[in-house]
VEXNURO-862971 format. One record per residue (C-alpha): x, y, z. Coordinates in steps of 0.5 Angstrom, whole numbers, padded with zeros to 4 digits, always signed. Last residue first. Layout:
XYZ/...
//
This chain:
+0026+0061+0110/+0019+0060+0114/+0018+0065+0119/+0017+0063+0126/+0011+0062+0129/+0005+0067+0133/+0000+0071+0131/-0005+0075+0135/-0012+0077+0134/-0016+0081+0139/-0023+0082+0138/-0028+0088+0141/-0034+0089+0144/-0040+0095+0143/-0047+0094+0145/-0051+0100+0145/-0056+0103+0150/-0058+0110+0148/-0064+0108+0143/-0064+0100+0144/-0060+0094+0145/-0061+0087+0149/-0054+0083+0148/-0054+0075+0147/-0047+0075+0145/-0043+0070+0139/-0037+0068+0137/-0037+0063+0131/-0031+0059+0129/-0033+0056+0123/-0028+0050+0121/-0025+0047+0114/-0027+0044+0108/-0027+0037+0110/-0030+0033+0104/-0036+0028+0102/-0035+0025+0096/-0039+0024+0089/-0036+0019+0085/-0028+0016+0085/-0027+0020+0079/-0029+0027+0083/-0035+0029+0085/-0037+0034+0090/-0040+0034+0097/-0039+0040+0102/-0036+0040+0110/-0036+0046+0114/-0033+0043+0122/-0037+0048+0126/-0034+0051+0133/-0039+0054+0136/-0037+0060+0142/-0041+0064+0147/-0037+0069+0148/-0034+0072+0155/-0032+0080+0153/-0026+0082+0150/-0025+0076+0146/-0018+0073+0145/-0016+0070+0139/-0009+0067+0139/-0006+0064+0132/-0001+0059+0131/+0000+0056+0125/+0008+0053+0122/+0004+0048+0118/+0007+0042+0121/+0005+0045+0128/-0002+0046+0127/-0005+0052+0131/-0012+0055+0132/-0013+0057+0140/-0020+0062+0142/-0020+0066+0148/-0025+0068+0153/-0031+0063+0151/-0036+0064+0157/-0040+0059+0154/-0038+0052+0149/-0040+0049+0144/-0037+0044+0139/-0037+0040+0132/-0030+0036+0131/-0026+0037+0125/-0021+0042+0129/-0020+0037+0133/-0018+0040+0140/-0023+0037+0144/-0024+0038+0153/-0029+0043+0152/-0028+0050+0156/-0020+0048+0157/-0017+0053+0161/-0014+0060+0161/-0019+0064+0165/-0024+0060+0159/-0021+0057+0152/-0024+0054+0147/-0018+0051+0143/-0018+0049+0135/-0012+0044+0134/-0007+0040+0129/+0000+0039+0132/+0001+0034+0125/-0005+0030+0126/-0012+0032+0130/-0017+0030+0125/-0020+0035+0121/-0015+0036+0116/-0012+0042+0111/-0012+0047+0117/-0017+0051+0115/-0020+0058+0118/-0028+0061+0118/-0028+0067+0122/-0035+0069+0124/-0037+0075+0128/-0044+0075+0132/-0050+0078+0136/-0055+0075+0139/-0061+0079+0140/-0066+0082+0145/-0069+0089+0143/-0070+0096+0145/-0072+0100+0138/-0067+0105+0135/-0062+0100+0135/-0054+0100+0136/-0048+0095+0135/-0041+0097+0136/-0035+0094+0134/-0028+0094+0134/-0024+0089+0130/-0016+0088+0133/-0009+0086+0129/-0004+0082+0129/+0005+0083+0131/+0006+0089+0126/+0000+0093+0128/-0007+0092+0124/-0014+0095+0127/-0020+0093+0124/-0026+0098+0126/-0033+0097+0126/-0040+0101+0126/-0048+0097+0126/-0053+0101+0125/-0060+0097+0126/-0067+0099+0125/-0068+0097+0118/-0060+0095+0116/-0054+0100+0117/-0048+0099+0116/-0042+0102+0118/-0034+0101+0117/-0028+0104+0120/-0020+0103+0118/-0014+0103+0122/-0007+0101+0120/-0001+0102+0125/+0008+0102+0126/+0009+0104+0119/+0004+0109+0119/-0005+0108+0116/-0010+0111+0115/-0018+0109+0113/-0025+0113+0116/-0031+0113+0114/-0032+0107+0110/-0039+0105+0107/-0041+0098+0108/-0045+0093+0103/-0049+0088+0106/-0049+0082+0105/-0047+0079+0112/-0050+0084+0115/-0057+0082+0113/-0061+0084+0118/-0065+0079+0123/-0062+0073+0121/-0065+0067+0117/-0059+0062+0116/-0063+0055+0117/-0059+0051+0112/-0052+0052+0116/-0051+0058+0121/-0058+0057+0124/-0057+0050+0127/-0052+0053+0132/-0056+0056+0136/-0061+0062+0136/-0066+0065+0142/-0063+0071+0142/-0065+0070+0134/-0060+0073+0130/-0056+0079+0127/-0049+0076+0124/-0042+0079+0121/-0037+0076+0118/-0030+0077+0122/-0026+0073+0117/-0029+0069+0111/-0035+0066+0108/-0041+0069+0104/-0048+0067+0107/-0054+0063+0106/-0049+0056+0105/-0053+0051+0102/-0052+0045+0105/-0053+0037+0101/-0050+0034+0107/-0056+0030+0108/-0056+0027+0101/-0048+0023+0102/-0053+0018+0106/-0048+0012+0104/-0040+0013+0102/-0037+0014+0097/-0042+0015+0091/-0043+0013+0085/-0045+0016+0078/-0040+0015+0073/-0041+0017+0066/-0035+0020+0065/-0030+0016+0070/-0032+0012+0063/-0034+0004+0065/-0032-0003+0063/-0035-0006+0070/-0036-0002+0076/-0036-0009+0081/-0029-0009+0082/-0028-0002+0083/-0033-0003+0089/-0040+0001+0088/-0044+0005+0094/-0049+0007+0090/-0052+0013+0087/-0059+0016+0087/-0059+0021+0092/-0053+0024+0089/-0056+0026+0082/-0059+0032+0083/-0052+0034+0086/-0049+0034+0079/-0051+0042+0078/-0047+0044+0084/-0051+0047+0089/-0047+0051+0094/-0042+0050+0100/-0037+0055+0101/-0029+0054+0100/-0025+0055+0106/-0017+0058+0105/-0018+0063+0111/-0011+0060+0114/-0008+0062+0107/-0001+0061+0110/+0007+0064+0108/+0008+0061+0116/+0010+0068+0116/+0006+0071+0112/+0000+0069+0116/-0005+0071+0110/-0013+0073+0112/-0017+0074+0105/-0024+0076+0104/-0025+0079+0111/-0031+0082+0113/-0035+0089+0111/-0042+0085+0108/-0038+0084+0102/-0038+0092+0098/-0033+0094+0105/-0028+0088+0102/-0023+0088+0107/-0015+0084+0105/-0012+0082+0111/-0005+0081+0111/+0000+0078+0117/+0006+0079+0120/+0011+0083+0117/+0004+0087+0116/-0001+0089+0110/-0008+0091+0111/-0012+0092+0103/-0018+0095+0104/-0022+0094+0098/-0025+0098+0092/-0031+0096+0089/-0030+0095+0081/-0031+0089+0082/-0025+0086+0080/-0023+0082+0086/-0017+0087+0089/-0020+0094+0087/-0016+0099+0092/-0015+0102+0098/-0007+0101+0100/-0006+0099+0109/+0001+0099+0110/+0005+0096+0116/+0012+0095+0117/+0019+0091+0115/+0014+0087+0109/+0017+0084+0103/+0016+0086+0096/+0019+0080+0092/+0022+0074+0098/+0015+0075+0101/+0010+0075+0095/+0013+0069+0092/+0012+0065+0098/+0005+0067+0099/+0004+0065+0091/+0007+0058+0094/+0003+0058+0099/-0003+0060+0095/-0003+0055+0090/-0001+0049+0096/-0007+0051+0099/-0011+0051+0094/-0009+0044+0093/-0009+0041+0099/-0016+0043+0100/-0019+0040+0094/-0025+0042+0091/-0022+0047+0086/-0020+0041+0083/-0024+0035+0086/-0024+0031+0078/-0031+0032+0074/-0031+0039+0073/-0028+0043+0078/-0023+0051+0078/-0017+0055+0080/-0015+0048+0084/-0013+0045+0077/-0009+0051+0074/-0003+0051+0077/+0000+0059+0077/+0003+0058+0084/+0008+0055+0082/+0009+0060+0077/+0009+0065+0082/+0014+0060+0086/+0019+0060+0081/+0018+0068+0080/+0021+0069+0087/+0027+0065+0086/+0029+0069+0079/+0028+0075+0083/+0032+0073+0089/+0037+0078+0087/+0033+0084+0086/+0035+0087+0080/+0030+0093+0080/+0026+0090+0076/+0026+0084+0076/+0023+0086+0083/+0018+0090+0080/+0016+0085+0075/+0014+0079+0082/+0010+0085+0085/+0007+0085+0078/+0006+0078+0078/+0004+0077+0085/-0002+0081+0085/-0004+0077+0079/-0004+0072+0083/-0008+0074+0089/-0013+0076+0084/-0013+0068+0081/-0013+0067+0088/-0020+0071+0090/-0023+0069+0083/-0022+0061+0085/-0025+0062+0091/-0030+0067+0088/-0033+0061+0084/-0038+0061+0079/-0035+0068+0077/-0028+0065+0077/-0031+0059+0073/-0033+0064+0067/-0026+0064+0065/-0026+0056+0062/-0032+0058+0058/-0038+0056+0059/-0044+0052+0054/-0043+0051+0047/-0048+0048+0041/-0047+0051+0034/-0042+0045+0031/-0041+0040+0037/-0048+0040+0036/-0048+0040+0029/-0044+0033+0030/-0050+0029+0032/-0056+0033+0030/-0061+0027+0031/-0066+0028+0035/-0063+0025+0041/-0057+0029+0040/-0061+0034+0041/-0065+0033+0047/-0057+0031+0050/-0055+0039+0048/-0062+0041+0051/-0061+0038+0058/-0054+0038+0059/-0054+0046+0057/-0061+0046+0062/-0057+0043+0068/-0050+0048+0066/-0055+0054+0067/-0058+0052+0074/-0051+0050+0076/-0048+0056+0073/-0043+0054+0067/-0036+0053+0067/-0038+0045+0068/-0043+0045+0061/-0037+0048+0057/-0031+0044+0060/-0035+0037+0058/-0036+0040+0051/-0028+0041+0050/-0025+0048+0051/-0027+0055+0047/-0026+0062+0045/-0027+0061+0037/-0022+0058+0032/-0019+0062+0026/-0017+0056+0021/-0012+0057+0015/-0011+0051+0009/-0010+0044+0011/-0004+0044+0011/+0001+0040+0008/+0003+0034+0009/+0011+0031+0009/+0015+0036+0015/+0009+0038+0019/+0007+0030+0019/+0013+0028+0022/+0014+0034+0027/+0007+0031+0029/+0010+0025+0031/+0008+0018+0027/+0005+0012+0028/+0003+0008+0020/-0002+0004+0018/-0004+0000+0012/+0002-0005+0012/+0003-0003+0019/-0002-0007+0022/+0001-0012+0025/+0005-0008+0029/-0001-0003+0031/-0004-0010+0033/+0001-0012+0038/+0000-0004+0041/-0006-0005+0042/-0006-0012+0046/+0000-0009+0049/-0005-0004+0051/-0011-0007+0053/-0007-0013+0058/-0013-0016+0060/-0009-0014+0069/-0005-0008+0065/-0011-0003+0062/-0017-0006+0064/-0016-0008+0070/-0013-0001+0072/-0017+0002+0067/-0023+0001+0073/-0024+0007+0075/-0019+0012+0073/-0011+0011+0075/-0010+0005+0070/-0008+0007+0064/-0013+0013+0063/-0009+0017+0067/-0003+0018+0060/-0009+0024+0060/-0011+0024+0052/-0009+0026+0045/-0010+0022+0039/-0009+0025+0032/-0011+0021+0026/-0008+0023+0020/-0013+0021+0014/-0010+0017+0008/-0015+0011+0009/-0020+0012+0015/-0024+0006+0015/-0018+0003+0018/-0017+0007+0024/-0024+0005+0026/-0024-0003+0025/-0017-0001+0029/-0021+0001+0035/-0027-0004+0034/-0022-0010+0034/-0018-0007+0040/-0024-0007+0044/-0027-0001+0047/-0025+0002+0054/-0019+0003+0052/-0018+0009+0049/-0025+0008+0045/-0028+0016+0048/-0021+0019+0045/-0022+0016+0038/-0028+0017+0036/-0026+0024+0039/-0020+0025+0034/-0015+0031+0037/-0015+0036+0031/-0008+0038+0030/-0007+0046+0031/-0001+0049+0027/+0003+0056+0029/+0002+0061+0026/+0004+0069+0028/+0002+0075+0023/-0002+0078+0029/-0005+0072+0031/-0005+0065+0027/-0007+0058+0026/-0005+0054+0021/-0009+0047+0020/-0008+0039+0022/-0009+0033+0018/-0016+0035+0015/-0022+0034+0018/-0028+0029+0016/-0032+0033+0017/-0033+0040+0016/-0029+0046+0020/-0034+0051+0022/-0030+0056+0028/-0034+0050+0032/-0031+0044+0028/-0025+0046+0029/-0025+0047+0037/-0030+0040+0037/-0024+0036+0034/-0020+0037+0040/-0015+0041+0040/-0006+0039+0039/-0001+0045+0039/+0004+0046+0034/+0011+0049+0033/+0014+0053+0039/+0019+0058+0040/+0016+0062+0046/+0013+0067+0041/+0009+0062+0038/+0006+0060+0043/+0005+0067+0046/+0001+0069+0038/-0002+0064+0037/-0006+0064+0043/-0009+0070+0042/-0015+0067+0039/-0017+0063+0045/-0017+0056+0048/-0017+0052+0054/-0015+0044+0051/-0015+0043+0058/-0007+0045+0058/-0005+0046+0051/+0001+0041+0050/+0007+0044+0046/+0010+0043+0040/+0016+0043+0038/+0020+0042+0044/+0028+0042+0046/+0030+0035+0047/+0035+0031+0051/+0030+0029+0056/+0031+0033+0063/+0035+0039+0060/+0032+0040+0053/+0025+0038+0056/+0026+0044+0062/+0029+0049+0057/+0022+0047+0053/+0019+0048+0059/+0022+0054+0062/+0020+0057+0055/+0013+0056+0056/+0013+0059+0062/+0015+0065+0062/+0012+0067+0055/+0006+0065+0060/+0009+0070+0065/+0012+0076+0061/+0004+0076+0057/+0000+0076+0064/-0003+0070+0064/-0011+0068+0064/-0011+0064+0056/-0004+0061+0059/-0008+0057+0064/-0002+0054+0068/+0001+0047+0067/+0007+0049+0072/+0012+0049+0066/+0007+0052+0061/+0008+0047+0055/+0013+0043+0052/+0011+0036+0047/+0017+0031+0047/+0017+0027+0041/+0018+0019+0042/+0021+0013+0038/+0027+0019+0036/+0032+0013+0039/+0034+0019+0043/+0027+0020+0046/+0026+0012+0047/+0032+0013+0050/+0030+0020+0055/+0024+0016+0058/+0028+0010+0061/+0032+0016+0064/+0026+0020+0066/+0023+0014+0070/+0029+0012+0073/+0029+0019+0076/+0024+0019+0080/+0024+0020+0087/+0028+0028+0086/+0027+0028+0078/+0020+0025+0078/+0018+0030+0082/+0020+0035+0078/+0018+0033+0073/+0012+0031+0075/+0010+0038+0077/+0013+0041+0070/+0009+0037+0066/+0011+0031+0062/+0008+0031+0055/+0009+0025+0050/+0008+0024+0043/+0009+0017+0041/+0013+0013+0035/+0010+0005+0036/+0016+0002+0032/+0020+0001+0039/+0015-0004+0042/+0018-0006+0049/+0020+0002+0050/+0012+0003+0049/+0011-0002+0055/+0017+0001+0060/+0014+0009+0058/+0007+0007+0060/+0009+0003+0066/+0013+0008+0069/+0007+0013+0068/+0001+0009+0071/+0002+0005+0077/+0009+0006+0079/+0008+0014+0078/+0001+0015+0079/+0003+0011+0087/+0008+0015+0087/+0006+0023+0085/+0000+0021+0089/+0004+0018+0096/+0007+0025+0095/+0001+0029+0095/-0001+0035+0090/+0002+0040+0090/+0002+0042+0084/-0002+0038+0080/-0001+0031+0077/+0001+0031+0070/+0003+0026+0064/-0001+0028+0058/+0000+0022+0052/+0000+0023+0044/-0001+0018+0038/-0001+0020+0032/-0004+0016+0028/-0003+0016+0020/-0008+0012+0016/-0003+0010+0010/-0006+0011+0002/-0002+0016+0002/+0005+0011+0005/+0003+0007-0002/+0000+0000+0000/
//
């Protein structure tokens, strides 16, 4: 058969675990999926491969793994494999400053040269998250080509069957975009060799681009068995061989070199179908799915890849305002970050490896995997940002800065110390947006709120379900639940989380009402605070705010000094009346078991007023002087003390998301609520203050 006549398969595998993930995760994917990946393609030398490691997990593998990249780096020497580039930390390209995503792209490919003997021509686009401008940074960095789903195409118009690969360009700068076969990405390996290869077969003289996480052979549900205990891939990889009178593997360059293109593409903002449904709103993403399967049915098959498209990726940071509130975070850093390049600051370089840490995409958002969801690694973005910012533009005094922090349009207050930041919005109920301890380089606020996800109608209908008896399923169509009664957890929160969040309750309330049954006298928590006085010196920043809600004016002032800081309050009613006041301050430590120093104290005259610690454990307790948050291995250690005798809740926040495991319930944090039962009217205000104090050493 003439090599025109040839199907072509270019076969490319995505090797990446986030930044910050755990060691134990790295190792087990590392010994139970990548290491066999790059052993088994180096028994089939014929077999060409395209292979992109990212950043986290070469460095991870260079430190604990470094066997791997050798193994990696012959099969790249024998040119059986190409390397792909890309962000280094796997950032969204498509949310960076220009310095950094250049930045990143070239870190990688000087990474690959080093690590694996090779220097990148192409680049893997993490998520597939694309804009039109992309071109233009891609190509900057020296990079050839990138891989898109088959969906990207066919939405700027492109008709089936698609061309081998297509131009793509931004300001006079091109670079060739493969289209990522979708016959092919939902075959592999959950449909039988046969099926694949008839596929293949009945595509003569086409290039096939396949392009998937390397997570597919053995780390999903069920692949495991599939994959190495039925030998799927040696049994794919024994027919590719056989096959190689009418098909042949090869690299993406291979193809650039002997095909030409077919013709100029100018592909829309866009990622694959199932990121457009999870960046949507709950209520917005149920509808999408709805109409885009009522349309399938009806037979419009590829046109609703064509005309039919949900969210994009940056609609995420409005569906979350946890992930806007680091992506915000991050932009800070980077201008720090500049201005430190700037003035040739010696640790600069430092400073940037840890922005780039902090730019990992996959705690900014959540679709079918934990993603935002997991704790560990929203801390671990922003300690590493934390730690960026601390060797950039580090703090010898206090500063307090008024400006647009979380793109609202609403100024913030923005409270820096050597010990601390707070970071005020007037506009969210006067509380505390972000809460640092600078010098354990700690997000302690780092909760994420409990609200409606679009796949939680699905939670009272899933089963517990052993791997062994899920059979040969997607982790995309799998409904399962990892524990019984998940239901019950299914809370919405009433009011937005943070430091110091204000609340007017019942006299009579308990804890109960700060979960589903939130029903306060006046919104505070909401509402938006005027401020009234700001300024600041070296040594001290203060800043008050009011707020007034029917027959309620509520005053605070937070001041910040080098070593912590103060809230001040003062409640007043035109009206006499007998309610419960309270502040909350939601905090995390990663876990809610009491491991690693981890403990939330209640304390009265110095004594213990409940006998716990466990962070996780939900407790109440009267005449609360003092609060205790601490966690050894994390270098935490804050005092909080009440000026008055409080009553004190401590409130483990607990959501429930999917993940490929099936819906999970997850510790998120602890709310500590501290509450008075005050009666106030005209002349009769209520006023009590809150001193925080912080502790530790600071982290080298």
């Amino acid at each position: 058969m003439s090599s025109s006549a040839q199907t072509r398969l270019v076969f490319a595998l995505h090797f990446h675990q986030p930044y910050g993930n755990l060691d134990e995760v790295f190792a087990d994917a590392m010994d139970r999926c990548y290491l066999p990946t790059v052993e088994i393609l180096g028994a089939y030398p014929s077999i060409r491969s395209a292979i992109h490691v990212s950043g986290p997990l070469l460095d991870w593998a260079e430190a604990h793994r470094p066997t791997m990249l050798d193994a990696l780096r012959k099969l790249v020497a024998r040119g059986q494999v190409e390397v792909l580039g890309g962000g280094y930390q796997e950032p969204m390209l498509a949310i960076l400053p220009d310095r950094d995503a250049i930045g990143q792209l070239t870190l990688m490919a000087d990474r690959c040269e080093e690590l694996l003997g090779a220097r990148p021509q192409g680049m893997w686009l993490a998520e597939r998250v694309w804009e039109p401008d992309l071109p233009r940074p891609i190509a900057a960095a020296g990079y050839r080509y990138t891989l898109l789903d088959d969906s990207h195409l066919y939405a700027a118009g492109a008709s089936a069957p698609l061309g081998d690969y297509y131009v793509a360009d931004k300001a006079g700068r091109s670079i060739a975009v493969f289209p990522i076969d979708r016959g092919l990405r939902t075959r592999i390996p959950y449909a039988e060799v046969d099926d694949l290869l008839a596929y293949l077969e009945s595509q003569p003289g086409r290039t096939c681009t396949y392009g998937d996480d390397t997570e597919k052979f053995g780390l999903w549900p069920t692949t495991a068995k599939r994959v190495w205990q039925e030998k799927w891939l040696a049994r794919f990889f024994d027919a590719l061989v056989a096959a190689e009178g009418w098909l042949a593997t090869v690299t993406p360059t291979e193809v650039l070199a002997s095909v030409p293109s077919s013709g100029a593409i100018y592909i829309p903002t866009i990622s694959y179908q199932e990121m457009g449904s999870w960046a949507l709103p709950a209520e917005a993403s149920t509808r999408y799915q709805d109409v885009a399967r009522r349309m399938e049915l009806s037979g419009f098959g590829r046109d609703v890849q064509t005309f039919l498209r949900g969210g994009i990726w940056q609609a995420f940071l409005a569906k979350y305002p946890e992930s806007n509130l680091i992506y915000r975070k991050m932009l800070r850093v980077s201008d720090e970050v500049a201005a430190a390049e700037e003035r040739g600051d010696p640790r600069a370089a430092e400073a940037r490896a840890a922005l780039y840490q902090g730019q990992c995409n996959c705690a900014y958002w959540h679709g079918l995997f934990g993603g935002l969801y997991l704790q560990h690694l929203r801390a671990a973005l922003m300690t590493a940002l934390l730690e960026a910012e601390d060797i950039a533009a580090p703090k010898t005094g206090v500063s307090l800065e008024q400006r647009d922090h979380d793109g609202d349009l609403r100024d913030e207050l923005l409270f820096e110390s050597p010990a601390l930041n707070l970071y005020v919005s007037p506009a969210r109920g006067g509380s505390g947006i972000e809460l640092d301890l600078r010098r354990a380089r700690y997000h302690l606020t780092g909760v994420i709120g409990r609200r409606r996800e679009s796949y939680h109608e699905d939670v009272p209908r899933s089963q517990v379900i052993s791997d062994e008896d899920l059979g040969n399923i997607s982790a995309h169509d799998l409904v399962r639940a990892t524990e019984e009664g998940l239901e019950r957890y299914l809370v919405v929160d009433g009011y937005p989380r943070g430091a110091f969040v204000d609340h007017l309750l019942p006299a009579e309330s308990g804890p109960e009402i700060m979960d589903a049954a939130y029903a306060p006298l006046a919104p505070f928590a909401t509402l938006a605070y005027e401020v009234v006085e700001a300024t600041s010196d070296a040594s001290r920043a203060k800043a008050t705010l009011k707020a007034e809600s029917g027959s309620f004016a509520l005053e605070k002032t937070f001041v910040v000094t080098a070593e912590g800081l103060e809230v001040r309050y003062r409640l007043a009613s035109r009206v006499p009346v007998k309610l419960r006041f309270a502040t909350s301050l939601d905090v995390t430590l990663l876990s809610p078991a009491a491991v690693g120093g981890r403990r939330i104290g209640l304390l009265t005259g110095g004594k213990p007023a409940v006998a716990s610690t466990v962070p996780g454990e939900r407790a109440t307790a009267e005449g609360v002087d003092v609060l205790t948050i601490a966690c050894d291995d994390l270098g935490v250690a804050v005092r909080l003390e009440a000026l008055d005798p409080c009553e004190a809740w401590r409130l483990p926040i607990e959501t429930v998301s999917q993940s490929e495991r099936g819906f999970e319930r997850a510790y998120q944090g602890t709310s500590l609520v501290m509450s008075w039962v005050v009666e106030v009217g005209p002349d009769r205000p209520f006023t009590t203050s809150l001193a925080l104090h912080v502790g530790g050493e600071q982290k080298a």
